[in-house]
Each structure stands twice: as C-alpha cells, then as structure tokens.
C-alpha positions in Angstrom: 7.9 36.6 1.4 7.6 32.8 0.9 5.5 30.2 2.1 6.7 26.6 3.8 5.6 23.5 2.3 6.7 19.9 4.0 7.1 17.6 1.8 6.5 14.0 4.3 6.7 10.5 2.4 7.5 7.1 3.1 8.9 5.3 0.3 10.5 1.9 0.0 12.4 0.9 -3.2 12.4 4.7 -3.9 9.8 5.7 -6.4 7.9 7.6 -3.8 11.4 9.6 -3.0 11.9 10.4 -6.3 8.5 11.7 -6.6 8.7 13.5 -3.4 12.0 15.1 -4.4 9.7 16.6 -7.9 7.2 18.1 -5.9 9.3 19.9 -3.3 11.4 20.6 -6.6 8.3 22.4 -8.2 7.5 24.1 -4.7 10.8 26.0 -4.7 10.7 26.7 -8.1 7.4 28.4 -7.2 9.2 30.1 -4.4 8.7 27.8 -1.1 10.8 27.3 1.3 10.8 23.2 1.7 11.2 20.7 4.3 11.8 17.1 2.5 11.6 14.8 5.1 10.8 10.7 5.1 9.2 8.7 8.2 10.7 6.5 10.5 11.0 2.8 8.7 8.8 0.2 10.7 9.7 -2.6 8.9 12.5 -5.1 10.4 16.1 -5.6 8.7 14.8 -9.2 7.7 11.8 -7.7 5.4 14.1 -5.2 4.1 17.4 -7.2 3.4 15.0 -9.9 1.5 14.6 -7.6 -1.3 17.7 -5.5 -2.3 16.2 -2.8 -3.7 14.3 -1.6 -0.7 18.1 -2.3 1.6 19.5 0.3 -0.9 16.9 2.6 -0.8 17.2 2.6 3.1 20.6 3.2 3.1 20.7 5.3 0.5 18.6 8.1 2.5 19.5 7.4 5.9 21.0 10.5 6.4 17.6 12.5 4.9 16.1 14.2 7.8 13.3 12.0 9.2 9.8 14.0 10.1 8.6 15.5 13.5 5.4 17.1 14.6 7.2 20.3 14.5 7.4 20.0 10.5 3.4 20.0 10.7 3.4 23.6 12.6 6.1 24.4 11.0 4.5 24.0 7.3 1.9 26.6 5.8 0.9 23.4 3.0 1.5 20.1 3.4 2.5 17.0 0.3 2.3 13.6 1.9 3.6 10.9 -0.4 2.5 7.0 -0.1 3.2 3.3 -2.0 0.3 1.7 -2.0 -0.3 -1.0 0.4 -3.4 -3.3 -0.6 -5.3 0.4 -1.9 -4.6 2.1 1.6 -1.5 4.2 2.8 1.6 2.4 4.0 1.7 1.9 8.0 5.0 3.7 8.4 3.2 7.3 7.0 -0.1 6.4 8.1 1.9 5.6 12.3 3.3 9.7 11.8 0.1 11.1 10.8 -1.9 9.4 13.5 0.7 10.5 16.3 -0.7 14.3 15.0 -4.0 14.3 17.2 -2.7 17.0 19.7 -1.9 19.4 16.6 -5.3 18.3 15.2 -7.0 19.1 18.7 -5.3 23.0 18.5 -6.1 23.3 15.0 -2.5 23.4 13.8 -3.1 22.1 10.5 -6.8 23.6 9.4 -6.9 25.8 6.6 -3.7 24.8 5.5 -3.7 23.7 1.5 -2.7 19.9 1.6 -1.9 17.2 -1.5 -0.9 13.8 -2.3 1.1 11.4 -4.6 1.5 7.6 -4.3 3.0 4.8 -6.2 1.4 1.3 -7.0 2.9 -1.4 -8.5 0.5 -1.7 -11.3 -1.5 1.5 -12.9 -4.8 0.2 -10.9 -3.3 -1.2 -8.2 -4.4 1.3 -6.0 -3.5 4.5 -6.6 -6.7 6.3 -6.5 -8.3 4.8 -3.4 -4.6 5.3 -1.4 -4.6 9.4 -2.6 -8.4 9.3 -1.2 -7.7 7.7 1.6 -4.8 10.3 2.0 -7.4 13.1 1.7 -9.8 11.4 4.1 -7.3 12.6 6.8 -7.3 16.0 5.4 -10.9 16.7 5.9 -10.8 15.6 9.4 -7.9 17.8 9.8 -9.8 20.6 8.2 -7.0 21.2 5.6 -7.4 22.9 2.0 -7.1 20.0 -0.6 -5.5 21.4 -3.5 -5.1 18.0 -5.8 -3.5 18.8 -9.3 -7.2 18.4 -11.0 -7.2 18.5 -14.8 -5.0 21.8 -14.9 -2.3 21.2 -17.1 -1.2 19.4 -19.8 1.6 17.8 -17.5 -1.5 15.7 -15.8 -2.4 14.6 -18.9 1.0 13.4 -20.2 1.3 11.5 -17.2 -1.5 9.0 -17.2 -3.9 11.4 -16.4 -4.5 11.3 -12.5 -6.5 14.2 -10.9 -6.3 13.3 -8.0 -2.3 13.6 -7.6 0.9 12.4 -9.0 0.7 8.4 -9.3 3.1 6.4 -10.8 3.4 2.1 -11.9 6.5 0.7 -10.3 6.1 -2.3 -12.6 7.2 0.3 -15.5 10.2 1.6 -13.8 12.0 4.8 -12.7 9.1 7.3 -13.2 10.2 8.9 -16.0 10.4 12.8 -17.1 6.1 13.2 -17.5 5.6 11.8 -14.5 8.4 14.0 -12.7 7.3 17.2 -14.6 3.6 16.8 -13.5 4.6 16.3 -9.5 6.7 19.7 -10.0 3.5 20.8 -11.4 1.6 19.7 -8.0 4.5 21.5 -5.8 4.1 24.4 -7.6 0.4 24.4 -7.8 0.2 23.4 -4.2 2.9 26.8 -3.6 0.8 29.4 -5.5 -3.0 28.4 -3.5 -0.4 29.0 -0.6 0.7 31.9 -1.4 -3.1 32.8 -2.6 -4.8 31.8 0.8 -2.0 34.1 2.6 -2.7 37.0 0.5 1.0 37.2 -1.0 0.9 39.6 -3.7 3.2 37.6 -6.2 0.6 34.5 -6.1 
C-alpha cells in the first residue's frame, strides 16, 4: 500500500522545478504515489518576458498540472518548494497556501508529515529564514515537520542545510549533491509517511 505525497512549488527560472522534480523523484523511489504540481504564475508577461530565462521556464512547464485544494486532501505528506523573495516565500506559493483556510478549519492537513526546499540566489540569501517561514505555516496547520535534519551524508555533501534542500542560483543548475539530497528529503518525507500510517514496509 503506498502513501501520497504532493509535491507544490513555484519556481521561476527553474531551479525550484528541478528540485521539486528530485524530491517527488526520491518519494516514488521510496514507494509514493506523487502529484507534482506548480502554482498559478502572478506575475505579468512584462516581468516575465524582461528576463528570458524565467519566459522559458514558463513555457517550458505550461502544460505541468497546476495545484488545487483537492491536492492538499488528496496528499497524506506534503513538499512545498519556494525561491526566495527578500528571506520570505514567493507570493505566487504563499497566494495557494493562504486560499487553504477552509481545509485548515476541517483539519484536512493536521497530522500529515510536511517539508520544504527553496532556492536563493546567493548561499545566505535567504534560504533558511524562507524554509522557516515555510514551516511557520505548518505549525498552524498542525502538520508533522519532517525536515531532512543531519541524517545523511547527502545533507552534508550538499552545503549542509537541515532544515531542507537549498540551493545558490548564482552557482548554476543544482548539480548531482544537491539533486541526491532532495531525493533523500522525498524519500525521508515517504518513509515517516508510511511510519505515521503504520505500513509495515516503513
């Protein structure tokens, strides 16, 4: 029997997509069934056609399924994925999650496990305070916050973030230690799934 993970993320030049695509890859490795899904874009075509990396980004994933409410019931764990906007989460993930306060009200998402992962464009330009801020909404949610923690070597190898997957944009495509530690996170975040619903493979 498996458990479902979503994995939700905005992302606008595509390092958060690529990161989001390691951790649902983990997460079925692990044996979820995933939903990879992006947010609606907020931004208008001016902002995005000034810089032509984000354009290709957009059009690259316009046909990737963009996230509902119904992927929060549907989900037994939750990966939310964020660039870093000035420290805090970007305003396209951080619009979807506040839209969630009738699930919150019915309890749809308590005591489901819950991570993070985030890009910033330099190694403290925010990552940390962005994956807290990220795990502020999980308390009030009353979700399971399963960050990676010092748990395996992969965390080490890639810069050494506890708190979740993080990588510099300023360096480029994350490369194969950052990608092997956010499989790490989806699988990590799979098994405390699978733990909390008393599967016996976990």
């Amino acid at each position: 029997m498996s458990v479902k993970i979503a994995v939700i993320h905005y992302s606008a030049t595509g390092t958060v997509h690529r990161l989001a695509q390691a951790v649902a890859e983990g997460a079925e490795k692990a044996g979820a069934e995933v939903r990879l899904r992006r947010v609606a874009e907020l931004a208008p075509d001016t902002a995005i056609d000034a810089n032509p990396a984000w354009r290709a980004h957009v059009d690259a994933t316009g046909d990737l399924e963009v996230a509902t409410l119904d992927d929060l019931e549907w989900a037994d764990a939750y990966a939310f994925g964020s660039p870093t906007r000035f420290g805090n989460v970007a305003a396209q993930l951080k619009q979807y999650i506040d839209t969630s306060g009738g699930l919150w009200q019915r309890g749809v998402m308590a005591d489901k496990p819950a991570t993070a992962f985030t890009s910033a464009h330099n190694v403290h330009g925010g990552n940390e305070s962005t994956l807290l801020a990220l795990y502020n909404t999980f308390h009030h949610w009353g979700s399971v916050i399963v960050s990676p923690g010092f748990t395996d070597p992969s965390v080490y190898a890639a810069g050494g973030n506890p708190y979740g997957t993080a990588h510099p944009g300023a360096h480029g495509e994350p490369d194969e230690n950052v990608l092997a530690a956010a499989r790490y996170q989806g699988e990590r975040l799979t098994r405390i799934t699978k733990r909390l619903k008393g599967l016996a493979d976990a």
